[in-house]
N, C-alpha and C positions, 0 to 999 in steps of 0.2 A: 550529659550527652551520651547518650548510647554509641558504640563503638562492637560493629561487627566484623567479623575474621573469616572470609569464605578462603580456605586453606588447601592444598595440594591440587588447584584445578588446574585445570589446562585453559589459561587463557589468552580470547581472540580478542584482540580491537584491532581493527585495520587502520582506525585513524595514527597508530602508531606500528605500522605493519608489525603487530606483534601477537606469538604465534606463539606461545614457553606453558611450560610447566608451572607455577609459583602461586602468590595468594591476592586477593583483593582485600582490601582492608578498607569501612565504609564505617566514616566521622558523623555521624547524625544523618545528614541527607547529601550530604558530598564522598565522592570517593579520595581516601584519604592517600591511598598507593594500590598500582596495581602491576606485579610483576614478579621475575625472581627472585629479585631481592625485595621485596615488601617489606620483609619483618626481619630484617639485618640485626632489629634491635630484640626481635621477640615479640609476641605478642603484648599489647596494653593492659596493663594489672584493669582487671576489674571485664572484661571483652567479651562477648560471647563470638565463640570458635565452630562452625562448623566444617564438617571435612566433607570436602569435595572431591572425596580421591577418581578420578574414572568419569569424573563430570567435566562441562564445561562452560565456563563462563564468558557471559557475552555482552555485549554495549545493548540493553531493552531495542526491539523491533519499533521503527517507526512507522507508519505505514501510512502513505500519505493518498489515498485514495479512500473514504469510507462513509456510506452512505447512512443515515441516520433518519427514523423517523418525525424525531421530535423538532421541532414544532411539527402538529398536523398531523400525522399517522402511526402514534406511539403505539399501537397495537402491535405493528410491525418491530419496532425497536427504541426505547428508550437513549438518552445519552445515559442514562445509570446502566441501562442495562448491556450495550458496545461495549464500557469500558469495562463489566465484569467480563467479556468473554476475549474484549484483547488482555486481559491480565491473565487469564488462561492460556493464553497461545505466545506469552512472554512478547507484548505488544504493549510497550511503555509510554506511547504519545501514537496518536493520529490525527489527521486534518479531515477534518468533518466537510463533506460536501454541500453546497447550498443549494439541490435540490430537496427542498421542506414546503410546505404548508402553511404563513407565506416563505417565499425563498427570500434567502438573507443577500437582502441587496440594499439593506442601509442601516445604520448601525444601531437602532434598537433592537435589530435582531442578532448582532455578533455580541451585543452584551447581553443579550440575554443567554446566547449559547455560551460565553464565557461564564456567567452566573450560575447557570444550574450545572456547568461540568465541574464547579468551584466547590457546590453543594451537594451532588450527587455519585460524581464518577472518582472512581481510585486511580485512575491513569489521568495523563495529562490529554486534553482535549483540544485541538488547535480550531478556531474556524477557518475556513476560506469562503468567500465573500462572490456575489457573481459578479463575470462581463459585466453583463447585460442587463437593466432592469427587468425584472418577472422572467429570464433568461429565455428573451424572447427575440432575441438575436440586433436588436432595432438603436436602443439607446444604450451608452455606458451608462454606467455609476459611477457615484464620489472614489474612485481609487484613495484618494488623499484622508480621506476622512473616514473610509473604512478601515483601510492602513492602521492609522491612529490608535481605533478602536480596538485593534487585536488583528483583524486580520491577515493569517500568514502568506496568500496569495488570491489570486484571480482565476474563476475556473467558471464555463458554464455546465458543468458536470457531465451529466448525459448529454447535453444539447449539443448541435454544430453547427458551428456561426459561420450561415451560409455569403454572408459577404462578405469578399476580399478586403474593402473600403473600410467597414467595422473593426476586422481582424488587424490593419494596418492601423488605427489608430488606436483599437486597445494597445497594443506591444511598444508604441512611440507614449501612449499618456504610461503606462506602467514602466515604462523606462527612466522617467523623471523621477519614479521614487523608486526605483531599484526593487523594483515587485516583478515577482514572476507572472506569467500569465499559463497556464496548463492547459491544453486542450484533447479533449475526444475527436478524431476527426471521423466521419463517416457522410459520406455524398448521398442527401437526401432522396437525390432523384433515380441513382445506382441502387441505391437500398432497398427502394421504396416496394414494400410486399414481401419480400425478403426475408425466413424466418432462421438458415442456415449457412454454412459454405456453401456457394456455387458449387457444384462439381457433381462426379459421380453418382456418391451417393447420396446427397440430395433426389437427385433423379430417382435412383431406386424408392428411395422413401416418397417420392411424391410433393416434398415438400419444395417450395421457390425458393433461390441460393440467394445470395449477396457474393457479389465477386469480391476480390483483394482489392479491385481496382477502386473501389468504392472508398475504403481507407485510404488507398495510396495517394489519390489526386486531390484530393482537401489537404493531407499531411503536405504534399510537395506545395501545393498553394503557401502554408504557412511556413513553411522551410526557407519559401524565396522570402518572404516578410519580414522574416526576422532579423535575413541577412540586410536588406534594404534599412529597418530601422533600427538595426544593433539593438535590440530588445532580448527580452530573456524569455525563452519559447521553451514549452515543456510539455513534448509529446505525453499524454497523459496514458494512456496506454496502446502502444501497437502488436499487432497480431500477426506480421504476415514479415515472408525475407521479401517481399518488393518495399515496404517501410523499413527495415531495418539497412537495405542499401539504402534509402533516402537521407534517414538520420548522418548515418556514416560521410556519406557524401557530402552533407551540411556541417558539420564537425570538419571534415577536411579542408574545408572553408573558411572556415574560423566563425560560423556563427557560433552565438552563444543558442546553443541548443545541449538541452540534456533529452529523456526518454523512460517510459516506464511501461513493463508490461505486468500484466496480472500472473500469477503462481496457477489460475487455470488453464492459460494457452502456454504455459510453460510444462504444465504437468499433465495433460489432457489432448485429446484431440476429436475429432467432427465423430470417428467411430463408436468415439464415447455417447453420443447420440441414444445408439444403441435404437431400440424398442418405442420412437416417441417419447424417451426422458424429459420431464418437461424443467427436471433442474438443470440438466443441461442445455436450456435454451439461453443465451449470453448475449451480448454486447460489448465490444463484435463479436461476432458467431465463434465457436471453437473452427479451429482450419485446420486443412488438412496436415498429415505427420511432417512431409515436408518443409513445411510451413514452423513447424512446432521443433524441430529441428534446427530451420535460419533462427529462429529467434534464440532458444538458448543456446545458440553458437556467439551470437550479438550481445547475448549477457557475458558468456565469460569471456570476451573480447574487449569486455567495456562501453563497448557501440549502445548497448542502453545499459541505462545508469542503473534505474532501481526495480525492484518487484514491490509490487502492491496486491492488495487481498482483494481490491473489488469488492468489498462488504458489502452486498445489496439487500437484505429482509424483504420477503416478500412472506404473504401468507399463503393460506390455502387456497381462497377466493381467488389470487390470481395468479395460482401456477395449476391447482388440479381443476383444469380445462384443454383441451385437444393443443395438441401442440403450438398451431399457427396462434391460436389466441391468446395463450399464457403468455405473461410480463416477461421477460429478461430480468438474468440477476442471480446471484448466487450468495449465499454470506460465505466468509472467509477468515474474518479474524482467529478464529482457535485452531484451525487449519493449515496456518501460512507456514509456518515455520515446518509443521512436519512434512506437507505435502512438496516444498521447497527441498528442503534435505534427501527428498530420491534423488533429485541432480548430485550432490555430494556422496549419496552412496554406493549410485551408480557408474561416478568416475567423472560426469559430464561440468562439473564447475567444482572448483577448488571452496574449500569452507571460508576462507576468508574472503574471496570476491563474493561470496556468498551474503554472509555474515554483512560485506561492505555494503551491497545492493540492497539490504534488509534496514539496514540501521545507519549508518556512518553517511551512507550519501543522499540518501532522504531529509536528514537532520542539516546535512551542509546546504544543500539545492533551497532547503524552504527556511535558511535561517533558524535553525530549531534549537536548541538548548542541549540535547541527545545524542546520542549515535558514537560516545565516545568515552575509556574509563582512563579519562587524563584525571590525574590529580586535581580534584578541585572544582571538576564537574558536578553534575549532579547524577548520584548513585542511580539510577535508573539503569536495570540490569536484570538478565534472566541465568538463571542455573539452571542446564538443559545435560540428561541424558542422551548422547547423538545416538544411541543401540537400542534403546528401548522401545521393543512392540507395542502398537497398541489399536485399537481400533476401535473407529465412531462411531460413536451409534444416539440417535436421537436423543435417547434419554439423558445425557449427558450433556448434550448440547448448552452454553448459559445467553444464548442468542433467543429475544420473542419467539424470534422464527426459524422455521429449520431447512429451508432449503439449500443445503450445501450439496454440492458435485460430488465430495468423498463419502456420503452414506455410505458404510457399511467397509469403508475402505482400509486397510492396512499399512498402517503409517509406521516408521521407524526414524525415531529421536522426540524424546518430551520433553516439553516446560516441568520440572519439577517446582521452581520457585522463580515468582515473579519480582522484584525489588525496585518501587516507585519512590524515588528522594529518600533512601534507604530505610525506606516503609515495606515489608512482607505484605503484598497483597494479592497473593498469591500463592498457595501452596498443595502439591497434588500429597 
């Protein structure tokens, strides 16, 4: 059994608010100790030692938001190919969305996405399973039997399940088996043309908004639901401080509600627009600073729980066309973590709620295996310089596709090495 020694790091796990100087020590694919005192005894005859002096070690990024081609549109993204580029961005497990080609909404499709993540991918690959049959808002699915299958929750991805009636008794059937349900909310009919933030500068640009309001009153629909059926509701990502009062307000309630937003409306805002940027065209829209402000106020308050990457791959085909007509969507996996780290180095979120909203409460919300360097877990872990410049640039990219929101952008903190069940698969 190999036995490796990451020595003088600074390490975080929040599942154990701990914050020290000292080593991790990792027993084949579990973490053997991880702290000051690690190596009380010395390191183990025979170990391989590396030093970590000035680095820092972290419980691997979960990221429970990420869009996948395969089945159906592998041009755009493979599951081999996601999982090399979350093992570049120190992304040790993600839950794959079931919008595909067909969409996994019965279980020869979550075994087959368990199978090729089995055969192809270096990180751990979770499905999620839809609502809705062909998540078409109308019929559930087998909850029970997708469950079984692998499925780590219930999600209809992009889509919003425009009935209240549907939404109430997905959160009542998924309550029976202790499954989460995740939702996008966005009000079709508020949206509807809609290419940007309402506001401003939409006007200048000529382009048609989408209001806040559009998020807010689908979200507060499913807020009241959840509290009604003591279900386990999981704002999949919001963008705006009128949803981040809503969350809060629901939480003060005692529903079981958590909340997730993307690392683009955490890091980005509607000016990033800029010039008709057509990778800047999102779901939901970027919003305004204000806006972008409530929310990473709401993150390091706790009021939402986690950040996700929004991994969307799109090609060329459908983003270089005139702004209103290009897809929404950005990829994010090799992104997340540095574009995340400007909130920490610019003062606005401490590195361990950080850290916790990346990895530790993602892993706890969906059941995960991760997010944590307890004794005994599974070594799944990143060694990240938090000072290290760097910047993206296309060719580097290990994503099909390249439409990311940071081209060209200057990020500071790297993944140096990635460590999946204390497998290096990852090393810059």
């Amino acid at each position: 059994m190999t036995i490796t020694v990451l020595s003088n790091a600074r390490i975080v796990d929040p599942s154990r608010n701990l914050d020290e100087i000292g080593t991790v020590v990792v027993d084949g694919a579990t973490i053997a100790a991880a702290g000051r005192s690690a190596l009380n005894q010395g390191a183990p005859e025979g170990s391989t030692i590396i030093d970590c002096s000035g680095l820092t070690v972290m419980p691997g990024l979960v990221d429970a938001r990420v869009f996948v081609g395969e089945p159906g549109a592998e041009h755009r993204e493979t599951i081999a190919s996601a999982s090399r580029a979350a093992a570049a961005g120190g992304v040790t497990s993600f839950i794959m969305m079931p919008d595909t080609d067909p969409v996994i909404d019965d279980i020869a499709l979550v075994e087959f996405v368990l199978r090729t993540a089995r055969d192809t991918a270096i990180v751990n690959v979770f499905p999620s399973a839809a609502i809705t049959r062909g998540l078409e808002g109308r019929e559930m699915t087998e909850f029970g039997l997708l469950g079984e299958a692998g499925a780590v929750g219930f999600t209809d991805g992009r889509h919003t399940i425009d009935s209240a009636l549907m939404m109430r008794r997905a959160l009542t059937y998924a309550r029976d088996f202790g499954a989460v349900i995740s939702h996008e909310t966005q009000d079709r009919s508020l949206a509807a043309g809609g290419v940007m933030n309402e506001g401003l500068f939409a006007s200048w640009l000529g382009l048609p908004g989408i209001p806040r309001e559009a998020e807010a009153i689908p979200l507060e629909r499913d807020l009241l639901l959840a509290r009604l059926t003591t279900g386990r509701y999981h704002a999949a990502q919001i963008s705006t401080g009128l949803s981040a009062q809503a969350v809060a307000r629901a939480k003060a309630d005692g529903a079981r509600v958590t909340a997730g937003v993307s690392i683009n409306h955490l890091a980005l805002n509607e000016n990033d627009v800029g010039e008709y940027r057509t990778f800047f065209r999102l779901s939901p829209p970027l919003r305004a600073e204000d806006d972008r402000a409530a929310v990473v106020e709401a993150l390091r308050d706790g009021t939402i729980d986690i950040i996700v990457s929004s991994h969307d791959p799109q090609d060329v085909d459908t983003k270089r066309l005139p702004f209103a007509d290009a897809a929404d969507g950005a990829i994010g996996l090799e992104t997340l973590l540095g574009a995340a780290l400007r909130l920490v180095h610019n003062g606005d979120v401490p590195l361990p709620r950080l850290v916790d909203a990346l990895s530790t409460r993602p892993a706890a919300i969906f059941g995960l295996p991760g997010g944590s360097l307890v004794p005994g877990r599974p070594a799944d872990l990143a060694v990240v310089d938090l000072e290290a410049p760097w910047v993206v640039r296309e060719a580097d990219i290990r994503s099909r596709s390249k439409n990311t929101c940071f081209e060209s952008a200057r990020l500071q903190g790297r993944v140096l090495r990635t460590l999946v069940a204390g497998r290096t698969v990852f090393e810059a």
